[in-house]
N, C-alpha and C positions, 0 to 999 in steps of 0.2 A: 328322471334320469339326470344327473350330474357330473359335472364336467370337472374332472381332474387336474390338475396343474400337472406340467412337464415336469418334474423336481431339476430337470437339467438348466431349465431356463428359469427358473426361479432362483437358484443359486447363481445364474449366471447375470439377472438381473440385483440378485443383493448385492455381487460383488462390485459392479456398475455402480450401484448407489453407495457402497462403502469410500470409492474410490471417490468419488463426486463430494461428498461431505471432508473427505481429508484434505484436497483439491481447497475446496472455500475455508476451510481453515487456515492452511499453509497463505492464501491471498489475506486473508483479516489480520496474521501475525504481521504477516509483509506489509500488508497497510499499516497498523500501529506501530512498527520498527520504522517506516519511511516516517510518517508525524513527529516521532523521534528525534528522529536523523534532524528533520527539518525546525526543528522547536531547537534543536542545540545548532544547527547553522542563523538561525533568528539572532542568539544569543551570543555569537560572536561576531555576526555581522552586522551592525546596526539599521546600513539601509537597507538592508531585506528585509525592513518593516516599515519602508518609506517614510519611515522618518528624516531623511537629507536630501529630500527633491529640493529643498531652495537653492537656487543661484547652484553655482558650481562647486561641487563635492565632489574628492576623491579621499577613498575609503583606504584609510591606513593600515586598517588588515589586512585585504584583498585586493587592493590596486581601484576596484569601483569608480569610476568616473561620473558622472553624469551630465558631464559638459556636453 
């Protein structure tokens, strides 16, 4: 004797799973769009790569102090 699947919950489970897979997409675009973001804030900011912790630096782009 075998047991049949609900067709309701099986559809209702793919749609779950479709959703879930779109869901980790939209977050990985978002993570590579932020890396982004922040690889072009790197490259206008100098000390956001700590390079000017010596002695006292203030950032002429950004105001950045480190005093």
């Amino acid at each position: 004797m075998s047991i049949k699947p609900n067709p309701e919950r099986v559809l209702a489970r793919d749609k779950i799973v479709t959703e879930i897979a779109s869901i980790e997409k939209e977050i990985a675009d978002k993570k590579r769009e932020l890396a982004l973001k922040k690889a072009e804030l790197t490259a206008i900011c100098p000390h956001e790569q700590g390079i000017c912790g010596a002695g006292v630096f203030v950032c002429s782009i950004c105001g950045y102090d480190d005093a």
